[in-house]
N, C-alpha and C positions, 0 to 999 in steps of 0.2 A: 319774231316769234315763229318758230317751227310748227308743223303741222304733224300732228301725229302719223296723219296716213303718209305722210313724207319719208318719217323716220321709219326703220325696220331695221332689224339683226337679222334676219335669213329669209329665206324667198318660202312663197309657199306653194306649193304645185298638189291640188285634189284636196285641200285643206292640211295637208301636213306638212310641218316647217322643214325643210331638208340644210342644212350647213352646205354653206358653199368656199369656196376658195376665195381670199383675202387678194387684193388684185397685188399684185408679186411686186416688191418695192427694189429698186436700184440703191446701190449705196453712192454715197454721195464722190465725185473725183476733184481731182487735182486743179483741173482747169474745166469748165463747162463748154459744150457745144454750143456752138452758135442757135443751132435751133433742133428742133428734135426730131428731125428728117424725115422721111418718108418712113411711112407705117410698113413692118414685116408682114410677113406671107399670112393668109389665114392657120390657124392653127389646130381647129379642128370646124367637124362639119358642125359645132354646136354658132359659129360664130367668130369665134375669139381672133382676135388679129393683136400683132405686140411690135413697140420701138423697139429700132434695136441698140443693140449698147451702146454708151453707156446708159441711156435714156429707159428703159427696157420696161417691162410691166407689160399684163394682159388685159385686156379689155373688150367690151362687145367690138367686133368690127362696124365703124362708119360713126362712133360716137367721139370719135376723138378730134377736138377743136384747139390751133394753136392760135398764140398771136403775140406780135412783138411789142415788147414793151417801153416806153418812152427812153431806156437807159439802152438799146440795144439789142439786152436777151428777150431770149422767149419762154412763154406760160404753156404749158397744155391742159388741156381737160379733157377727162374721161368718163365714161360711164363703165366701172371696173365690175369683174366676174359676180359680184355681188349684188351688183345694181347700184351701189355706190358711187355718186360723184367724187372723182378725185380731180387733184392738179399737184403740177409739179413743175417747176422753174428753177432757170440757169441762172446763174450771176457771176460776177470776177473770181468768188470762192468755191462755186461747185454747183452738182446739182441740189436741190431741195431733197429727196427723197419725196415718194407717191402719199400728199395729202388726203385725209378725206374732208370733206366742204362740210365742217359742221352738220354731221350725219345729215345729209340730202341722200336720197334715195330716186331712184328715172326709171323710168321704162325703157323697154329694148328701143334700138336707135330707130331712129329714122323719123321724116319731117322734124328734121332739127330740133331733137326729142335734148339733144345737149347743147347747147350753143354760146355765144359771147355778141352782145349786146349794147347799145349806148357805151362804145370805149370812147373818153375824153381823156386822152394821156392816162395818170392811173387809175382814175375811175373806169366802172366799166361793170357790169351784170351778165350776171353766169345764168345762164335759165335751162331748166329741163322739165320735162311732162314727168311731173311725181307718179307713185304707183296708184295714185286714184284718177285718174288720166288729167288732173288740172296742169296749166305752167304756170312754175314755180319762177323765183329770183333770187339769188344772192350777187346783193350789192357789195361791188368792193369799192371802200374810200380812196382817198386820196394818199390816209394816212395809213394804209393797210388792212386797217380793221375791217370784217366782215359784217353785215349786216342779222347775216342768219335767215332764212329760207320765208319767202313769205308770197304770196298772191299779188303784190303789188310793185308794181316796178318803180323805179327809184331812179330818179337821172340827174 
């Protein structure tokens, strides 16, 4: 079960909603990178740091967490221009394209405001500091499926 104050469509800055930038999606390639390398330059003074291709996308700087997964490839997670949790993963056929985590919503980074948790092979919890300053959890199964964003951690 989701949390309202989790969920948001736009950021609000002095009480009014302002539209922000959708965190910028890769298309998917040929063959997937091993892993999603080192993070590019900052991009502006607002924050923003970005993979670089094929992996690519913007994000706060210092929010982005990888990790390898029992088959080899690797997962990222972000916390994208929007405040949005994304992720995005390699496999034998390509990348994924930049998910969003069943509308989770984080605050700017840092004290591992986005992280990865309790991994046992595929299981494993995405946690970040929602915009009401609590930590959240999304639990991922064994069998894929997500859990959906909730205060309580799941192991």
């Amino acid at each position: 079960m989701s949390s309202p104050k989790l969920r948001r469509s736009a950021l609000l800055a002095g009480g009014l909603a302002v539209a922000v930038a959708p965190l910028l999606a890769s298309s998917p390639v040929a063959a997937a990178p091993e892993s999603a390398g080192p993070t590019g330059k900052t991009v502006s003074a607002s924050g923003w740091c970005h993979y670089a291709k094929p992996w690519g996308g913007t994000f706060y700087c210092n929010s982005n967490v990888k990790i390898k997964l029992p088959n080899g490839y690797w997962q990222a997670f972000v916390i994208g221009t929007n405040k949005g949790a994304y992720t995005q993963w390699s496999s034998r056929s390509g990348l994924s394209g930049w998910k969003h985590l069943d509308n989770g919503y984080c605050t700017k980074p840092g004290h591992h405001s986005m992280d990865v948790w309790d991994v046992n092979g595929w299981k494993f919890n995405v946690t970040c500091i929602g915009l009401n300053g609590k930590r959240y959890y999304d639990h991922r199964y064994s069998n894929g499926k997500w859990s959906g964003w909730t205060t309580k951690r799941i192991r």
